[in-house]
C-alpha positions as CSV (number, residue, x, y, z in Angstrom):
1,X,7.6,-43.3,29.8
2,X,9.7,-42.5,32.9
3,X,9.4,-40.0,35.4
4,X,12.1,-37.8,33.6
5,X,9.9,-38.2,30.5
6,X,6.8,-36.8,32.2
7,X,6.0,-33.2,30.9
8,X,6.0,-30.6,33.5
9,X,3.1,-28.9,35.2
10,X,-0.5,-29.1,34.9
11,X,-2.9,-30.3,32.0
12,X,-4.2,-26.5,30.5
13,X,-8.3,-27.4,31.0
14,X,-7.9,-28.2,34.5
15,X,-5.4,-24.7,35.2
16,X,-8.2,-22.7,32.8
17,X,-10.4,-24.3,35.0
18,X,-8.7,-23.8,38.2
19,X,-8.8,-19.9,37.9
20,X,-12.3,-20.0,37.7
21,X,-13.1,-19.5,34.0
22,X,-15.1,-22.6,33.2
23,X,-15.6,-26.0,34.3
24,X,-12.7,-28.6,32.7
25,X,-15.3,-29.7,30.0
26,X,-16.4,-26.8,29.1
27,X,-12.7,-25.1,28.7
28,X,-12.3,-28.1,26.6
29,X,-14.8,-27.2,24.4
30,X,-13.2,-23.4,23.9
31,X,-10.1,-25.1,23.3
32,X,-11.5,-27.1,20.1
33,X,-13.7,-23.8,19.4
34,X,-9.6,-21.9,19.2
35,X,-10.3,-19.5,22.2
36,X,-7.3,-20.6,23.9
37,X,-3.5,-19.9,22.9
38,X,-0.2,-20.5,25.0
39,X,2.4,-18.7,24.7
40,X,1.2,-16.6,21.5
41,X,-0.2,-19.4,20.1
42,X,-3.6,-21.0,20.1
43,X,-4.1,-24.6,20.8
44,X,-6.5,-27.1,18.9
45,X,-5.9,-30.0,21.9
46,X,-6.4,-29.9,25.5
47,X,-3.1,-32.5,26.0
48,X,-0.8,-30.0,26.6
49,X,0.5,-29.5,29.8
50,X,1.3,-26.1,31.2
51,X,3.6,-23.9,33.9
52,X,3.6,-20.8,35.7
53,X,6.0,-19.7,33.3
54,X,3.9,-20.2,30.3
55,X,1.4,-17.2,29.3
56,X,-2.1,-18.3,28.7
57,X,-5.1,-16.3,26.7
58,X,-8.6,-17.2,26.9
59,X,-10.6,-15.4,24.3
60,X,-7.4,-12.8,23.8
61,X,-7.5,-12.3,27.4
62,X,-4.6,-13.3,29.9
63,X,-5.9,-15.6,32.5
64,X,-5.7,-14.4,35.9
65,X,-3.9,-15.5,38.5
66,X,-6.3,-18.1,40.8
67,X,-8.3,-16.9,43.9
68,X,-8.1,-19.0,46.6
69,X,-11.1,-21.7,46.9
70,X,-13.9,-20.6,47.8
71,X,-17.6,-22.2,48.4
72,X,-21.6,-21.3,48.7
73,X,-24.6,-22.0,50.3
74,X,-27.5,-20.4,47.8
75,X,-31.2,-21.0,48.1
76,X,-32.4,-21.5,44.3
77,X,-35.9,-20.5,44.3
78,X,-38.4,-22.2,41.0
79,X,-38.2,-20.2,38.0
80,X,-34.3,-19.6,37.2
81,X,-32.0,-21.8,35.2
82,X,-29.1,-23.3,36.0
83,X,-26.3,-21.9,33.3
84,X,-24.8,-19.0,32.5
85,X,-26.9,-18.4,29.4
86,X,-30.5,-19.8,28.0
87,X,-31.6,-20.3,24.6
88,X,-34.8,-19.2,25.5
89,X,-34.3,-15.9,27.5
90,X,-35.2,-17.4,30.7
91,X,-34.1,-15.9,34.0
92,X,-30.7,-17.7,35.2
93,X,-29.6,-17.7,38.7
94,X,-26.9,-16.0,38.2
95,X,-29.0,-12.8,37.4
96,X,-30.6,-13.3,41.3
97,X,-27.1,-13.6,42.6
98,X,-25.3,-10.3,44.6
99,X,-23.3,-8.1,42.3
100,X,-20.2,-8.0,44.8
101,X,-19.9,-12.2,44.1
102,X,-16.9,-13.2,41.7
103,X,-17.3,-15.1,38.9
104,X,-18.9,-18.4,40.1
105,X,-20.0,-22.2,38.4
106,X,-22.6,-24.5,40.3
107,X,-21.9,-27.8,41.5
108,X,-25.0,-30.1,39.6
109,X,-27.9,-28.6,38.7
110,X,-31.5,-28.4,40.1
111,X,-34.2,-28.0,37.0
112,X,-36.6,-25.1,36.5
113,X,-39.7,-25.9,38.9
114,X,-36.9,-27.5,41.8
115,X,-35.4,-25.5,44.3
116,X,-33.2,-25.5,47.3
117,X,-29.8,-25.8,48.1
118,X,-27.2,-25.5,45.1
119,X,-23.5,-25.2,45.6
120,X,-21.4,-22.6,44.1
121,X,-17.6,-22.7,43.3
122,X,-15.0,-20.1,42.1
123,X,-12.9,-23.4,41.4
124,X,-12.9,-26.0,38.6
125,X,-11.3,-28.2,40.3
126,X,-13.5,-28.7,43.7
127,X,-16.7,-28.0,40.8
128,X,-15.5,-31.6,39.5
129,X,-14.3,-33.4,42.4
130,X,-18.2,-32.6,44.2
131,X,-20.2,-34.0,40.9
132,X,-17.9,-37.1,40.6
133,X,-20.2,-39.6,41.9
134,X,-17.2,-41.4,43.5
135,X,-17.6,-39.1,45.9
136,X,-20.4,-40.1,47.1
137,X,-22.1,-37.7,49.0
138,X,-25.7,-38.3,49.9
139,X,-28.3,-35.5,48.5
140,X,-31.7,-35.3,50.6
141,X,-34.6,-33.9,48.8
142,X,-38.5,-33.0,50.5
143,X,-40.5,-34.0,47.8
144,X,-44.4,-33.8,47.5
145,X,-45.9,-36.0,45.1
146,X,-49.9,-36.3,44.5
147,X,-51.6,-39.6,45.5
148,X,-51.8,-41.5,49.0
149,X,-48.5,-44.1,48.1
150,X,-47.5,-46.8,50.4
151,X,-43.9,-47.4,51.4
152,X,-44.0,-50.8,49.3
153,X,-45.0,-48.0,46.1
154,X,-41.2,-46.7,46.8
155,X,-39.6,-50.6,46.8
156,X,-38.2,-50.7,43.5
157,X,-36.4,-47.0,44.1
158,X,-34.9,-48.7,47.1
159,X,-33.4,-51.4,44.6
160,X,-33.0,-49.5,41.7
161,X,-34.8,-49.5,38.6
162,X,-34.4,-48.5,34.5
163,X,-36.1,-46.0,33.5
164,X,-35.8,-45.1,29.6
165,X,-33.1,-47.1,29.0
166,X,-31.1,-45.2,32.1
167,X,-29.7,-47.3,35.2
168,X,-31.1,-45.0,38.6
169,X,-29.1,-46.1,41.4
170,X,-30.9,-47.5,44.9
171,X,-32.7,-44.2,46.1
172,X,-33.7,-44.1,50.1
173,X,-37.4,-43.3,50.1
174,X,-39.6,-42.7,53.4
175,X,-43.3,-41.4,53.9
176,X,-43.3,-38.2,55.8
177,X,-47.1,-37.6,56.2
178,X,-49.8,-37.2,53.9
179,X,-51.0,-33.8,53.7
180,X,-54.6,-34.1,51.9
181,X,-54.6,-35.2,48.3
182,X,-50.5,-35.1,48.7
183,X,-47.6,-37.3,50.4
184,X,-44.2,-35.5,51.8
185,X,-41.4,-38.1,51.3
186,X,-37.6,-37.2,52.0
187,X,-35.8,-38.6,49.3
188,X,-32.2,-39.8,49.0
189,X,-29.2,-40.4,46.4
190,X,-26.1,-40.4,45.3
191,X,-25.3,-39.2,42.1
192,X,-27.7,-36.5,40.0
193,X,-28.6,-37.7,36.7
194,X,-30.9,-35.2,35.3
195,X,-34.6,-35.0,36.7
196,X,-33.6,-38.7,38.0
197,X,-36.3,-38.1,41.0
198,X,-39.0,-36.5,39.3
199,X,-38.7,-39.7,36.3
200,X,-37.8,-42.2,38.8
201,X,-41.2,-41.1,40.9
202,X,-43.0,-41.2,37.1
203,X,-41.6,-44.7,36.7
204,X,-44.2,-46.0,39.7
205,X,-47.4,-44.1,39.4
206,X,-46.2,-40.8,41.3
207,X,-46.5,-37.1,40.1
208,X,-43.6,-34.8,41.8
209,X,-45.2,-31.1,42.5
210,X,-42.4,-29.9,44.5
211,X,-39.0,-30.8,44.9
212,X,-36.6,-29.1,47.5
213,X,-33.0,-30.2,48.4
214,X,-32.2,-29.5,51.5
215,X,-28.7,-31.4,51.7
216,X,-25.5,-32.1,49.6
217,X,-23.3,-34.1,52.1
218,X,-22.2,-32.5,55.4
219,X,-23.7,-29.0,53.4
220,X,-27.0,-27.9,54.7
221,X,-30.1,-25.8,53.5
222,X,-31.2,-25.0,56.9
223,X,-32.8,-22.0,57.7
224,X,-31.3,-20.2,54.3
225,X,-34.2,-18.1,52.8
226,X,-35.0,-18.0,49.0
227,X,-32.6,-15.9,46.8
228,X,-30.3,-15.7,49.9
229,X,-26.2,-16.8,49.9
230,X,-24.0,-18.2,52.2
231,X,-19.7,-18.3,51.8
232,X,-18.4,-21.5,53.5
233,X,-15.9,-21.3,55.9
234,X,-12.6,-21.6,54.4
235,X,-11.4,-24.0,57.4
236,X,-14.7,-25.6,56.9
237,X,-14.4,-26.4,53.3
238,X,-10.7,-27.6,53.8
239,X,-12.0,-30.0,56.3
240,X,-14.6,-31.1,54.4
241,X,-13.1,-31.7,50.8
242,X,-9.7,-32.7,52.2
243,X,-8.1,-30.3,50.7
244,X,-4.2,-28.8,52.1
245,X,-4.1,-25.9,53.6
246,X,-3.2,-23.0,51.1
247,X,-0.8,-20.8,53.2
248,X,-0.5,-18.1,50.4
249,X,-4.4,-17.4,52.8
250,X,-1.7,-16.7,55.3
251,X,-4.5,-18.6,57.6
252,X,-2.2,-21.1,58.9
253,X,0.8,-18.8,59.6
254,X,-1.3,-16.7,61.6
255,X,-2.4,-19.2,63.7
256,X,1.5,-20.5,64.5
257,X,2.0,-16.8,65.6
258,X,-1.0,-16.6,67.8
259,X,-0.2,-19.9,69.5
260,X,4.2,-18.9,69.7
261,X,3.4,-16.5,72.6
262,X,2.1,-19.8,74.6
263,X,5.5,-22.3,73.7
264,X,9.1,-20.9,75.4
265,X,11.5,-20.5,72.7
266,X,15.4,-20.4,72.6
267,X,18.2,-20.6,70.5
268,X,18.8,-23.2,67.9
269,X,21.5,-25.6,69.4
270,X,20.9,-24.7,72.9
271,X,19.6,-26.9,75.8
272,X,16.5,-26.4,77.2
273,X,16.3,-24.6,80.3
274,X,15.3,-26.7,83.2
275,X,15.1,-26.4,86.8
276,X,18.4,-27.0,88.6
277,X,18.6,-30.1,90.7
278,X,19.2,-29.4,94.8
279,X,18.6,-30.7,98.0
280,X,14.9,-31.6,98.7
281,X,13.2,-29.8,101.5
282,X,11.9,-33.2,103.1
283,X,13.3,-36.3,103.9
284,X,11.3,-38.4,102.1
285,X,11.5,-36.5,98.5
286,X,15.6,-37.1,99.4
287,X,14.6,-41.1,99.1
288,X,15.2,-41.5,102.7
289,X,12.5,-42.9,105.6
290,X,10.7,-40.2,107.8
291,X,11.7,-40.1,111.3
292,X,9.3,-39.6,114.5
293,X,10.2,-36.0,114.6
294,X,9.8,-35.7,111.2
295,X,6.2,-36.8,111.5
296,X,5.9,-34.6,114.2
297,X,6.6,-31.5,112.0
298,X,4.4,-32.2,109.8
299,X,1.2,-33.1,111.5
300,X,1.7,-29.9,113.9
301,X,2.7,-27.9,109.8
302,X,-0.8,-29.3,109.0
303,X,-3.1,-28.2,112.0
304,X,-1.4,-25.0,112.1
305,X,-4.4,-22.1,110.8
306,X,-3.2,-20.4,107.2
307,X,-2.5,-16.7,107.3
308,X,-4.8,-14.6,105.9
C-alpha cells in the first residue's frame, strides 16, 4: 500500500479515546458491544479510521470536541477501587475525587489495601503512552513487610524471578530500618503487573502490610495528603511526556508576545538599522599610533576628579 493508499485521519478507538471517553481498549470493547456509530452508522470494528469531518456517537451521544491534556497528582488512600464501577458496591476513587474535576481515567492501578500516588488523565492517549512499559519509568514504593529479612532475602527480586507462571522483572530492593517485628524497604520497578510486589514479596518468605507509592517517574507523592489532588503543570507535563506544544492553549503565543516588546522590529524587506559609521574620537580607534600629546591628554583626562 502506498502513501496515497493510506486512509486519512486517525484510528476511531484512539480519537474516542483521545476526548476522554475511555481508554483505547476499553472503547474497543463498546465498539464490538455497538455503542459506537460514524456518520449515522454504528460500527462492529475498531479499523476504521476517522476525520474531523466525520460525526461520531458514543452511546447516541456526539463525542465532544477534546480538552486539552491534562494531568494529576492524587493521594489514593486504602479502601477505594480503582475503576469506574465495582461488582461488589465498594467505594471507587472516583467517588473521593472533587466534583468540579472532568471526567478522568488512571494511569495503572494500585489494589484495595495500597495507597499513594496514582496518576490521572483526561487523555487516552497519554493514559496509554504512561502504562506502556517501554516507557520505562521507574515506580518507588515504601513497603513494610513483617519479619527481620536480610538484603540477601531480596536477591532473587534483584534478578528476577517466576512467580505462578508470571515472568517479574529485576525489582531494586533496599532495607530501610526495622521497626520492631516489621522491616521498611523502598521498593523499585518498571512495569505494574498486578499485585506484582505484594506476590513477588510472598514468593520469598515476606508478608506486605503496607504498600505506599510514592513515585511514578519524575512525578512525586511528596507532601500530598490522603484524598488530596494536584493538576500538573501544563508546561510541566509537555516537558515531561515530550509532547508538542498545543497552541489552540494559546500558551505559546502568549509567551512570543510577552518577549516582542524586548526584540526591535521593522518592516519586512528592510535593512536593519545600524549605527552610522564616522570618524572615531581617538587616534587609535582610527587604526593609527598615539602620539606623545596624545598620551598626554589622556593621562591628565584620567586624573581629572568626575563631576558630581
Amino acid at each position: 500500500m502506498t502513501a496515497s493508499d493510506t486512509p486519512k485521519g486517525d484510528r476511531i478507538a484512539k480519537v474516542i479515546a483521545r476526548a476522554g471517553v475511555a481508554s483505547r481498549r476499553d472503547v474497543e470493547r463498546m465498539i464490538e458491544e455497538g455503542r459506537v456509530s460514524v456518520n449515522g452508522k454504528v460500527i462492529e470494528r475498531a479499523a476504521l479510521n476517522v476525520t474531523d469531518k466525520d460525526m461520531i456517537e458514543v452511546d447516541g451521544k456526539a463525542l465532544a470536541t477534546p480538552d486539552a491534556a491534562r494531568l494529576w497528582l492524587y493521594h489514593k488512600p486504602t479502601g477505594l477501587v480503582t475503576t469506574d464501577r465495582d461488582e461488589k458496591g465498594r467505594q471507587t476513587i472516583y467517588d473521593s475525587l472533587p466534583e468540579d474535576m472532568p471526567r478522568v481515567m488512571s494511569v495503572g492501578r494500585l489494589d484495595l489495601n495500597s495507597e499513594g500516588l496514582l496518576l490521572l488523565t483526561n487523555d487516552g492517549g497519554i493514559k496509554r503512552k504512561l502504562e506502556l512499559p517501554s516507557t520505562g519509568w521507574l515506580r518507588k514504593y515504601r513497603v513494610r513487610v513483617n519479619g527481620r529479612p536480610t538484603d540477601e532475602t531480596f536477591e532473587p527480586l534483584r534478578k528476577g524471578i517466576e512467580v505462578e507462571g508470571q515472568r517479574f522483572q529485576p525489582m531494586t530492593v533496599s532495607i530501610d530500618r526495622q521497626q520492631g517485628a516489621n522491616c521498611w524497604l523502598t521498593v523499585g520497578l518498571r512495569e505494574g503487573k498486578n499485585r506484582e510486589i505484594r506476590r513477588a514479596m510472598h514468593d520469598v518468605g515476606m508478608v506486605v502490610n503496607r504498600l505506599i507509592r510514592v513515585s511514578y517517574g519524575p512525578f512525586q507523592l511528596g507532601q500530598l495528603k490522603q484524598g488530596e489532588v494536584e493538576e500538573i503543570r501544563r508546561r510541566v507535563l509537555r516537558d515531561q511526556l515530550g509532547l508538542e506544544e498545543e497552541e489552540k492553549t494559546g500558551t505559546a503565543k502568549r509567551a512570543v508576545r510577552r518577549n516582542r516588546k524586548d526584540v526591535p522590529t521593522s518592516k519586512p524587506g528592510a535593512r536593519p538599522k545600524v549605527k552610522p559609521k564616522g570618524r572615531s574620537s581617538t587616534p587609535e580607534k582610527r587604526g593609527k599610533p598615539l602620539t606623545r600629546k596624545d598620551k598626554d591628554r589622556d593621562t591628565n583626562k584620567a586624573s581629572r576628579p568626575k563631576r558630581r
